[in-house]
FILO-914885 format. One record per residue (C-alpha): y, x, z; residue number from 1. Coordinates in nm, 3 decimals, decimal comma. Each point is the difference from the previous one (the first is absolute). Last residue first. Layout:
FILO-914885
Y  X  Z  NUM
...
END
This chain:
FILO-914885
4,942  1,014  -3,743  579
-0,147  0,234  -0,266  578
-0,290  0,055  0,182  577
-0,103  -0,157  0,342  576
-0,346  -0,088  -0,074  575
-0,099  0,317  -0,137  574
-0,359  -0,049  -0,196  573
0,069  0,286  -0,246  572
0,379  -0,131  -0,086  571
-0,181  -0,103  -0,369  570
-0,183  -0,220  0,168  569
0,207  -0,162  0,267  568
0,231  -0,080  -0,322  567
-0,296  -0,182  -0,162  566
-0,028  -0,211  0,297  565
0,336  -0,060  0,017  564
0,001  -0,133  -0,372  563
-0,342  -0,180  0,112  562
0,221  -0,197  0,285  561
0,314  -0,058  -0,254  560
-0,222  -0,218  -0,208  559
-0,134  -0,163  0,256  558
0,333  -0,160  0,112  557
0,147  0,167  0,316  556
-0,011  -0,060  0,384  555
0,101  0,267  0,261  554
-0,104  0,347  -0,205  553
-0,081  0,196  0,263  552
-0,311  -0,196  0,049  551
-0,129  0,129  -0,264  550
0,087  0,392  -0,005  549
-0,098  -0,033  0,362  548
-0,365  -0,156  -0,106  547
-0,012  0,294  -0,227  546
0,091  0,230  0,247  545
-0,239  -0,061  0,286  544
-0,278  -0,043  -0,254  543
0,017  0,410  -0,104  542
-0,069  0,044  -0,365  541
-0,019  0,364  -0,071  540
-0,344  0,026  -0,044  539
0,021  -0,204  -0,265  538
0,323  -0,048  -0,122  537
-0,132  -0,166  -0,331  536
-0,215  -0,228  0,092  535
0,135  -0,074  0,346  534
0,279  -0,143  -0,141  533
-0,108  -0,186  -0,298  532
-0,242  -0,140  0,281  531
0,323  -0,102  0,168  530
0,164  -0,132  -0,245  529
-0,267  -0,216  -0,079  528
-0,094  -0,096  0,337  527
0,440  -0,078  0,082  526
-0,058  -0,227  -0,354  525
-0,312  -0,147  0,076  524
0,140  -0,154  0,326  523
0,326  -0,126  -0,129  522
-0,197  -0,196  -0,291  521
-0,237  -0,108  0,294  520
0,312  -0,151  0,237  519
0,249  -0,093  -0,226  518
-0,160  -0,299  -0,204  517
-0,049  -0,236  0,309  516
0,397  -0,060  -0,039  515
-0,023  -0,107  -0,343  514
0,026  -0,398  0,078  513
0,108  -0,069  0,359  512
-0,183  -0,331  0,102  511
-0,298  -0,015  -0,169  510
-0,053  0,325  0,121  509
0,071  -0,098  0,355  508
-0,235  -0,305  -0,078  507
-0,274  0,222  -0,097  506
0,068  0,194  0,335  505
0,009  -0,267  0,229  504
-0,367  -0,145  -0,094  503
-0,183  0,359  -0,063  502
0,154  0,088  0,377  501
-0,172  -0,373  0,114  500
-0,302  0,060  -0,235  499
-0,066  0,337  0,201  498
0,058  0,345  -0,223  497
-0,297  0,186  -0,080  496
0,073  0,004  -0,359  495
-0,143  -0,001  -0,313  494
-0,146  -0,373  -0,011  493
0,268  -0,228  0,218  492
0,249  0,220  -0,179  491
-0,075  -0,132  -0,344  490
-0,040  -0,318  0,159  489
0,341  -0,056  0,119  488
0,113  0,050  -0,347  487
-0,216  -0,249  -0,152  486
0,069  -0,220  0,252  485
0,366  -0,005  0,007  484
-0,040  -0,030  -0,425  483
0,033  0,244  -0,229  482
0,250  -0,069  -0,330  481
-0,028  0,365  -0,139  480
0,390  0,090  0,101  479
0,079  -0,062  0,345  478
-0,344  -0,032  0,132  477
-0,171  0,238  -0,180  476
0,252  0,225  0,042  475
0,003  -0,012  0,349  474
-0,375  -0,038  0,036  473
-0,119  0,294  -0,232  472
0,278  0,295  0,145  471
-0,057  -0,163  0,354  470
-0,366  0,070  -0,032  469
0,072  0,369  0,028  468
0,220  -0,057  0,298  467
-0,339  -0,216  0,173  466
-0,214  0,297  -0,148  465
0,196  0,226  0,185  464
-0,005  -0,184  0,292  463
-0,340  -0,048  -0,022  462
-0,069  0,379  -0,066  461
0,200  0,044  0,303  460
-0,246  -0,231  0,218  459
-0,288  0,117  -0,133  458
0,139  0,303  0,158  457
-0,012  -0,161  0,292  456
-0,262  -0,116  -0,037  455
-0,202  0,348  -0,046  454
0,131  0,076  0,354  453
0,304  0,222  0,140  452
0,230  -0,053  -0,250  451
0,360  0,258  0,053  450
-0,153  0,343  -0,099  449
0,301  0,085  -0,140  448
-0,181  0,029  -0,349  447
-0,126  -0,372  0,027  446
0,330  -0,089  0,132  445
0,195  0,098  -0,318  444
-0,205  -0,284  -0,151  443
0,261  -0,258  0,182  442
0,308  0,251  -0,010  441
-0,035  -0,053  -0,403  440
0,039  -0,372  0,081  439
0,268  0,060  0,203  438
0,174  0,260  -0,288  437
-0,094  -0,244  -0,253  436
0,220  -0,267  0,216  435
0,309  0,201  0,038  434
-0,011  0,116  -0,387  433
-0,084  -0,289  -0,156  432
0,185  -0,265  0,213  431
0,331  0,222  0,010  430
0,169  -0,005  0,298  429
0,379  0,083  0,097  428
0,176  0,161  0,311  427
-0,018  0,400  -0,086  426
0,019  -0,014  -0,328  425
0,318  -0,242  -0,014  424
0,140  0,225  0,241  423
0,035  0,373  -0,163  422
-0,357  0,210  0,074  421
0,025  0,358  0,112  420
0,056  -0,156  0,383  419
-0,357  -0,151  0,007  418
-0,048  -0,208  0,297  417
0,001  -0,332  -0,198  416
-0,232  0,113  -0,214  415
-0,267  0,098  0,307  414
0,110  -0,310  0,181  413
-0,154  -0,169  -0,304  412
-0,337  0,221  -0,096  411
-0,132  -0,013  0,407  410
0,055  -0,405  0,069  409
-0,119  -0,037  -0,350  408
-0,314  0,180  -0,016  407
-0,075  0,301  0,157  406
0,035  -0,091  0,249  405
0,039  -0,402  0,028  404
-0,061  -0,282  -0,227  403
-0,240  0,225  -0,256  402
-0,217  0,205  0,269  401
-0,061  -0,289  0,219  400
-0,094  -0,233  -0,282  399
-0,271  0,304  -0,068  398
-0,064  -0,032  0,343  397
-0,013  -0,338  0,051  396
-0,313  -0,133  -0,274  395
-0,285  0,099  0,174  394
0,145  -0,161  0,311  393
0,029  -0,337  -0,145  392
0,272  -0,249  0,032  391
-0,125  -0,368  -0,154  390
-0,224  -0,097  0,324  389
0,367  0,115  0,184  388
0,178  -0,321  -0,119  387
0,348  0,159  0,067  386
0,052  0,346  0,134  385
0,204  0,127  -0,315  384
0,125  0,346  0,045  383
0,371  0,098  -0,019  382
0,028  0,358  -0,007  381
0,379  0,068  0,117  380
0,277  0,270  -0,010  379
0,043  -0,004  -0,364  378
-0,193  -0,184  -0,200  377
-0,343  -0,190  0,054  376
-0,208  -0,247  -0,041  375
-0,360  -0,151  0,016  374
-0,252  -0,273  -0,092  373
0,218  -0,191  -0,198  372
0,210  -0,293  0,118  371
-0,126  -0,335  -0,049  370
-0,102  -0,135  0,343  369
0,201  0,284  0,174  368
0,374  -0,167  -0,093  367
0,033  -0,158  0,277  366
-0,189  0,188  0,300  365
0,165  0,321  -0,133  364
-0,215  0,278  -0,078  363
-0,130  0,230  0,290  362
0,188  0,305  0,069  361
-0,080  0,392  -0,014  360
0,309  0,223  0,031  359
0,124  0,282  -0,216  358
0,158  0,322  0,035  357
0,297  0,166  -0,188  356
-0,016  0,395  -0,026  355
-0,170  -0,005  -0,256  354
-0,265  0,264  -0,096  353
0,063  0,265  -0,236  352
-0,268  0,246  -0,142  351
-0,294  -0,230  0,004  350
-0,358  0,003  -0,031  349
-0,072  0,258  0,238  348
0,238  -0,124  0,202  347
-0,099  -0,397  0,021  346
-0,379  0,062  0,101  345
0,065  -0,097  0,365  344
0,291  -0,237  -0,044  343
-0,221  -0,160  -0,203  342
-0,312  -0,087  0,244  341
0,285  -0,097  0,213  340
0,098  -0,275  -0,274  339
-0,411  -0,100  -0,002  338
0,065  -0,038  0,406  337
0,315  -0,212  -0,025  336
-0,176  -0,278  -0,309  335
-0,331  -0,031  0,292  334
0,270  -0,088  0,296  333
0,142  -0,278  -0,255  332
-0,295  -0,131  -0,097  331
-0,121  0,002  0,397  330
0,372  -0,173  0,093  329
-0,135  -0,288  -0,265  328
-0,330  -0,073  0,180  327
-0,354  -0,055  -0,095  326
-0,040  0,293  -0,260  325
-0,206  0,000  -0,300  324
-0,253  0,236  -0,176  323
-0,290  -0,002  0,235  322
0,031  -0,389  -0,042  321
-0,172  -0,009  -0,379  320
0,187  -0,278  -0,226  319
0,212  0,199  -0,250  318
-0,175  0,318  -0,015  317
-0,359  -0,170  -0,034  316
0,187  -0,274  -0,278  315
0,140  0,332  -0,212  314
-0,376  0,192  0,019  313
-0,136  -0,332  -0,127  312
0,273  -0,043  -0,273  311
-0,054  0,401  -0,061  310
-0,394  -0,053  -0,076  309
-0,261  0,077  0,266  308
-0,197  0,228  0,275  307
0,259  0,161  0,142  306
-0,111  0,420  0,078  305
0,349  0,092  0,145  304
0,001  0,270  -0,198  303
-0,106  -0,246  -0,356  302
0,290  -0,214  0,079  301
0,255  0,261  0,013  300
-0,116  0,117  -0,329  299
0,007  -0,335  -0,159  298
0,361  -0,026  0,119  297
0,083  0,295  -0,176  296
-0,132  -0,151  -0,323  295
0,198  -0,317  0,066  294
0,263  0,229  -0,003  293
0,022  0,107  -0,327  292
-0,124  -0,356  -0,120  291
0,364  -0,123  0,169  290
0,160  0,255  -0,194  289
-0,069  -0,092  -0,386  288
0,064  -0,354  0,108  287
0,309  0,049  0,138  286
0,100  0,260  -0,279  285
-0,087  -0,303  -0,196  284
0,234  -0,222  0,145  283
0,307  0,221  -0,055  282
-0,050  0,021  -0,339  281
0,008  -0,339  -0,048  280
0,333  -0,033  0,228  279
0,173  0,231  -0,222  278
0,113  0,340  0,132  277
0,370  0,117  0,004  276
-0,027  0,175  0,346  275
0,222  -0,022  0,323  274
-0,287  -0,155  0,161  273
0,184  -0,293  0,180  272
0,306  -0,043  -0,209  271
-0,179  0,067  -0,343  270
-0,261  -0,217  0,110  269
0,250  -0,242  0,095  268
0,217  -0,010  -0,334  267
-0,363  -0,091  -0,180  266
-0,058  -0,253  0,232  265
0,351  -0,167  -0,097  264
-0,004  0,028  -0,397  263
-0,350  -0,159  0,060  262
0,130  -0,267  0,188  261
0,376  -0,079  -0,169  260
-0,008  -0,284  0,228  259
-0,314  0,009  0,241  258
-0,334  -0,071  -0,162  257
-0,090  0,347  -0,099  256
0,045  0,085  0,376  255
-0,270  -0,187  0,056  254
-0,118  -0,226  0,291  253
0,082  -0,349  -0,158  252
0,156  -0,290  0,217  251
0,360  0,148  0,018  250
0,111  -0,148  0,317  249
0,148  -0,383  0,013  248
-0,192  -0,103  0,356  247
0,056  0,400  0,138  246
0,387  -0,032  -0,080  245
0,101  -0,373  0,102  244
-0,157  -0,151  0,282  243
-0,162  0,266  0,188  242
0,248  0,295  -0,106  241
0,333  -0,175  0,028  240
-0,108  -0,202  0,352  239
-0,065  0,381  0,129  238
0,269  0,134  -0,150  237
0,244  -0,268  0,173  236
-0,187  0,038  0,320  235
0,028  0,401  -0,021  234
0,342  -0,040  -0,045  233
0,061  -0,169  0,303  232
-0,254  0,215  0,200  231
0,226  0,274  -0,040  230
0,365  -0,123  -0,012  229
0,099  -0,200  0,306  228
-0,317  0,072  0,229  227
-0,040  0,331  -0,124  226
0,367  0,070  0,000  225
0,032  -0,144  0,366  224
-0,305  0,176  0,153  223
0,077  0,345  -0,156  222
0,424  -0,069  0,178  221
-0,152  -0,014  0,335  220
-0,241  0,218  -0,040  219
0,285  0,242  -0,129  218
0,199  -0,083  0,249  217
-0,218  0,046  0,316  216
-0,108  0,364  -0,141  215
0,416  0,053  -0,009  214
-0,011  -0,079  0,389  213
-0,310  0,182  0,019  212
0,097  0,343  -0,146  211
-0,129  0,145  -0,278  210
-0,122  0,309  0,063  209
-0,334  -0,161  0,123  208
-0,074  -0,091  -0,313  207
-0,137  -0,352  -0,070  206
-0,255  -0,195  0,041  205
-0,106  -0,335  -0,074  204
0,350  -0,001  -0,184  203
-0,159  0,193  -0,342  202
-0,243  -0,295  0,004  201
0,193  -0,278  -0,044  200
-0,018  -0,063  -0,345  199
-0,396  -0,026  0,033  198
0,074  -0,314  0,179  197
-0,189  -0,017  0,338  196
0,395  0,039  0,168  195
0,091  -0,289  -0,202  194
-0,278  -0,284  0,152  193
-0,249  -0,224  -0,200  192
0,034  0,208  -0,296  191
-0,009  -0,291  -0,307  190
0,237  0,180  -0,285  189
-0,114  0,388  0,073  188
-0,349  -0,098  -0,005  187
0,011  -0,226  -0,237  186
0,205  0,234  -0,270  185
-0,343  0,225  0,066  184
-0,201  -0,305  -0,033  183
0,136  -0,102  -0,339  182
-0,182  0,280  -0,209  181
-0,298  -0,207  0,095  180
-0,126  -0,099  -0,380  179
0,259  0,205  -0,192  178
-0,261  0,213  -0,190  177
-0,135  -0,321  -0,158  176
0,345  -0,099  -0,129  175
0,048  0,290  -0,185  174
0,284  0,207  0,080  173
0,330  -0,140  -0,169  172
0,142  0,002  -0,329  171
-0,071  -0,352  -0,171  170
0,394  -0,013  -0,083  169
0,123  -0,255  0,226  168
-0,204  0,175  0,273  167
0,221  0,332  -0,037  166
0,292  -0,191  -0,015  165
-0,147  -0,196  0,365  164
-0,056  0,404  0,149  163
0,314  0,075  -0,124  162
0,179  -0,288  0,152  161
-0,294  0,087  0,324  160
0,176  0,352  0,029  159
0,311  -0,089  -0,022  158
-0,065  -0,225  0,330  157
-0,162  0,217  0,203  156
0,279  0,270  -0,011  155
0,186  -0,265  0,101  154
-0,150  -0,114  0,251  153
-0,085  0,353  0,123  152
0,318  0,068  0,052  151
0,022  -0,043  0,382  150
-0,303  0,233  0,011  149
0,108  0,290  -0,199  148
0,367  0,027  0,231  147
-0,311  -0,007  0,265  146
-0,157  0,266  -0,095  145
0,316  0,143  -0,039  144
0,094  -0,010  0,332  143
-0,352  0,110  0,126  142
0,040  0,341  -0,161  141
0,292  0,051  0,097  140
-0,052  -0,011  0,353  139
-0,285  0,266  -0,012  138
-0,359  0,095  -0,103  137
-0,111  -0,247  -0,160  136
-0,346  0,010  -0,106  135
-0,156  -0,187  -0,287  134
-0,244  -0,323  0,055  133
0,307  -0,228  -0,033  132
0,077  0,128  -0,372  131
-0,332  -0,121  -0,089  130
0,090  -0,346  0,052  129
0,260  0,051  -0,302  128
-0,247  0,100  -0,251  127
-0,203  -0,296  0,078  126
0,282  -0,226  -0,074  125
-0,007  0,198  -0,325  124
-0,348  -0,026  -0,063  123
-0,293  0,211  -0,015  122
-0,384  -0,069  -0,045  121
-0,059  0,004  -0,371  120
0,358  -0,056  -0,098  119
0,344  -0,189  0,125  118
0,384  0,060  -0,113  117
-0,174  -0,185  -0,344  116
0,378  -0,075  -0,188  115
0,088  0,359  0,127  114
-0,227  0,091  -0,256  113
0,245  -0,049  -0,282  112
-0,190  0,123  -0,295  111
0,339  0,180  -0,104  110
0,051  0,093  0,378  109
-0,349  0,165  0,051  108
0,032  0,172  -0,298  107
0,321  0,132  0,074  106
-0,121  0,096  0,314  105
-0,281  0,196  -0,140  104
0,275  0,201  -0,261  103
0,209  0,077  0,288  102
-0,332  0,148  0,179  101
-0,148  0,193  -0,281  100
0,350  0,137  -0,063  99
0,004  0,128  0,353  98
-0,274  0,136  -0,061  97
0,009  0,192  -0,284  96
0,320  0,168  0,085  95
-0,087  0,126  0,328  94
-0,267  0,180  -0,211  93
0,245  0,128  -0,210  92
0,228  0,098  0,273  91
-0,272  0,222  0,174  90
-0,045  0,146  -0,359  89
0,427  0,075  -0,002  88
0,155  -0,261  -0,249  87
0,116  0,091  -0,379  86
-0,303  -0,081  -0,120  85
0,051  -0,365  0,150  84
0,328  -0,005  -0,194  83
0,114  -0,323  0,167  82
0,100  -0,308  -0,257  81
-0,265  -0,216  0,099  80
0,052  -0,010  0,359  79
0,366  -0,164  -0,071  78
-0,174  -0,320  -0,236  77
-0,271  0,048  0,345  76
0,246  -0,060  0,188  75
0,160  -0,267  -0,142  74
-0,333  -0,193  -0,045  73
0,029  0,039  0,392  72
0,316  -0,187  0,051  71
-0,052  -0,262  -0,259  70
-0,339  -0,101  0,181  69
0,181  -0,016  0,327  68
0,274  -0,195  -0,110  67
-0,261  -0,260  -0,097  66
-0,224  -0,022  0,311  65
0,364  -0,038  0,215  64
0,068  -0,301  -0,216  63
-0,333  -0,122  0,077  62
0,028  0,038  0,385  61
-0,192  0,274  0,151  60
0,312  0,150  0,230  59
-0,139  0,240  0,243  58
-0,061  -0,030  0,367  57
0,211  0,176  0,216  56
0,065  0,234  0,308  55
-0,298  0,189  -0,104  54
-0,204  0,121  0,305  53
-0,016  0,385  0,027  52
-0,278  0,300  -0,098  51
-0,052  -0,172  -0,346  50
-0,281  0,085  -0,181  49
-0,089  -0,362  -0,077  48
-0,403  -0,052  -0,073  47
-0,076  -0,347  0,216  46
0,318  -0,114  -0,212  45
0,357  -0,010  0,022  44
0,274  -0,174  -0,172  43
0,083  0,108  -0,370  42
0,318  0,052  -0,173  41
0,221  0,225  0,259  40
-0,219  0,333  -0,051  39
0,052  -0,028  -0,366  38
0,372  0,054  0,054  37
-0,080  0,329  0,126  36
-0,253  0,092  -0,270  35
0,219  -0,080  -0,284  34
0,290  0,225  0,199  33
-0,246  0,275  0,023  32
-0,132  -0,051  -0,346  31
0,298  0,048  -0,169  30
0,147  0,292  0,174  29
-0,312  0,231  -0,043  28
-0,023  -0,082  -0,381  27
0,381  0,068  0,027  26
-0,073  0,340  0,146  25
-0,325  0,069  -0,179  24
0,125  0,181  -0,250  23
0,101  -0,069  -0,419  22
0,022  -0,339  0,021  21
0,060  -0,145  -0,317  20
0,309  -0,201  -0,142  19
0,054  -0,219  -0,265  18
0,103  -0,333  0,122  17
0,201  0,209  0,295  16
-0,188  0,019  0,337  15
0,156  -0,150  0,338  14
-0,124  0,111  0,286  13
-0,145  -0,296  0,249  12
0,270  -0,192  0,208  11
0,162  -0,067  -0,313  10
-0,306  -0,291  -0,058  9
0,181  -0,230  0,290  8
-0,244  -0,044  0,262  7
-0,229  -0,299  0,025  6
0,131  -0,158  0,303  5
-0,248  -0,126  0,249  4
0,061  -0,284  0,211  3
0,034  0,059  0,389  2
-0,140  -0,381  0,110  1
END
């Protein structure tokens, strides 16, 4: 396996005890070489930027974990000594950031949550399958796929000694939210044939370029590393997680309970929401929003002249056929028609479009039973065909409009297009911002003319409500001592979602403490900028530009959103000001 070296300190610009940086050149210098070294700690996920294959996988062990934890809290000891007033207002910004991020990873190092390389419904054996669902588009690309495959035992095996540290401790997932995480390490570990694995994938077919001799090789050389090294490893994790990690899991479901708990749910909120807000506080903005929209709700009710209470409305949504589709390929064909219905109201909404695309594909068949509903990122909407009684249509635009444009699979590529915006802006994700601005995208519809029928705007206000509710289950779970079934409940009774969906996503709360935060704190902050906006440009305020002026920005902390917001302002609604 190609170790990774944790580069000598001197490779970054050396400051003097007592110095400040007085321009942005050393600023500049500093986080470049941070942000290339960065690049080399992490393997892919279902969300990697990267145009080519890696040739390696990175080095997780625990001395690894260590060196990286001294390496960052040395960059922030170096960030601390910049002027910041002495930086250009593009700088500043940059500088915000970037700081947010260091001073995240610290967080995640000092709480060391690479002893839990597994959340709500991800994994890092999952991780790695999704690398076989990218393209590759030459040679290369398969050789170091397969440099990734022959050291995948390894790469296997410091993750299950951190795993088994974590598990000494009590810091794992809950042992409820592990019921079934085995079958995806099953499916890799018990394929009946190698060229059904998902490993193989990229070899089903392969560019023509390539010529067949070499095409020969590489199938040739795919079948012997995931016969030799593939489902090896996946047999060993497998036998770890059934008879040693799920068995001794962390029995309670709050984060409270985990070492250092409420030290440790407190660090995620700040992670996840980029705010300082305690969970209590938290929870009532839950409940002060979810009778917001129960209101709305009401409304919707009344038009559509239902005769009964929300639960009855909820059970008629949930169990009525005319709502339902018999087929997967029809849930999929349904999810391509409401992203045409965008493309057709995207420019007046709009000032930039991406020029990355998107495609529509069903959820794995081994991970489906517990992932969420939907997905996306760049270059793919991944849509969740399984149990179809549990998939309504009322409820797919508005999941439409947040996993692909202009959700996710629109705000991403978007960032990562941006030439004004230095790297680590460009290929990084903030929960608060990224998922407020697909929840935003979500009630954006209603103006685009996106719902067609009173459901389905029953079905935004659902999802709204369901986001809302978040704010009341997570910390009620992780820090008011809720049960499962108080939690699922809560949803069960202000939602429209099915008891399956309510089901996975309780236990992907459960699972990933904080997380669930980002999306209605992210939310209210793009509506309240943007009604402080509209307020005061008035006639001036043209939408095109203040969704540029936000999407322009890549991924940033809250904070730094309403600070561009104000700056919008004061530029007279000018999206591309003071670049």
């Amino acid at each position: 396996m190609l170790m990774i070296a944790i580069p000598s300190l001197t490779a970054i610009p050396a400051l003097a005890s007592n110095a400040a940086i007085v321009d942005g050149t050393q600023f500049e210098s500093i986080y470049k070489a941070e942000w290339s070294w960065r690049q080399k700690q992490f393997a892919d996920n279902e969300d990697s930027n990267n145009e080519a294959i890696n040739p390696h996988l990175p080095n997780v062990s625990k001395a690894a974990q260590d060196e990286r934890l001294n390496f960052w809290k040395d960059i922030l000891l170096r960030l601390q000594k910049v002027d910041t007033a002495a930086l250009s207002s593009q700088r500043q910004v940059d500088f915000s950031v970037y700081k947010n991020q260091i001073e995240t990873l610290i967080s995640e190092q000092e709480f060391r949550l690479y002893e839990k390389p597994l959340s709500g419904d991800t994994s890092f054996w999952g991780d790695m399958a999704s690398t076989a669902r990218r393209s590759f588009k030459n040679e290369l690309d398969y050789r170091n796929y397969l440099a990734q495959l022959d050291a995948m035992p390894v790469y296997f095996q410091q993750s299950t000694d951190n795993m088994r540290a974590g598990l000494k401790r009590g810091f794992t997932p809950p042992r409820v939210a592990l019921q079934g995480r085995d079958a995806s390490a099953a499916s890799v570990a018990d394929v009946k044939s190698i060229i059904d694995s998902i490993y193989y994938t990229p070899f089903r077919n392969m560019p023509t370029q390539i010529p067949l001799r070499v095409q020969d090789e590489l199938r040739k050389l795919a079948t012997e590393a995931i016969r030799d090294q593939v489902i090896p490893a996946h047999k060993t994790l497998l036998k770890f997680l059934r008879e040693e990690y799920i068995p001794q899991s962390q029995p309670s479901i709050a984060a409270y309970d985990l070492p250092d708990g409420k030290a440790f749910y407190q660090a995620q909120i700040k992670v996840y929401t980029t705010l300082d807000l305690p969970p209590e506080q938290i929870h009532q903005i839950g409940l002060t929003e979810v009778a917001k929209i129960k209101t709305e709700m009401s409304d919707v009710m009344k038009e559509v002249k239902f005769q009964g209470d929300l639960p009855a409305f909820l059970h008629f949504l949930r169990t009525d056929a005319q709502f339902y589709v018999s087929t997967s390929q029809a849930l999929l064909d349904r999810a391509a028609w409401i992203c045409k219905l965008f493309d057709g109201k995207a420019k007046d909404f709009f000032g930039r479009l991406p020029r990355a695309r998107f495609a529509i594909v069903p959820a794995p068949d081994d991970i489906a039973p517990f992932y969420t509903a939907g997905r996306g990122g760049p270059g793919e909407y991944t849509l969740n065909t399984y149990n179809l009684p549990s998939r309504p249509l009322y409820s797919l635009p508005a999941l439409t409009l947040h996993e692909s444009a202009p959700g996710h699979a629109f705000q991403m590529p978007l960032a990562a297009e941006n030439q004004n915006l230095p790297e680590f802006r460009q290929h990084s994700y903030i929960s608060a911002y990224g998922e407020g601005w697909a929840l935003y995208s979500e009630r954006l519809g209603v103006e685009m003319g996106i719902y067609q029928t009173p459901y389905e705007r029953f079905g935004m206000l659902s999802y709204q409500m369901w986001r809302a509710a978040r704010l009341v289950v997570d910390t009620g779970i992780h820090a008011k001592g809720w049960t499962r079934d108080q939690a699922q409940q809560f949803l069960l009774t202000n939602t429209a979602l099915s008891s399956h969906e309510i089901t996975t996503e309780v236990d992907r709360y459960i699972a990933w403490p904080g997380q669930a935060l980002s999306y209605y704190l992210g939310q209210m902050a793009i509506w309240k900028a943007r009604a402080k906006a509209e307020a005061t440009l008035g006639e001036k305020f043209d939408i095109r530009a203040f969704h540029d002026a936000v999407l322009d920005l890549g991924s940033v902390p809250l904070p730094v959103l309403e600070e561009r917001i104000d700056r919008f302002i004061a530029d007279g609604g000018q999206a591309n000001a003071r670049r």
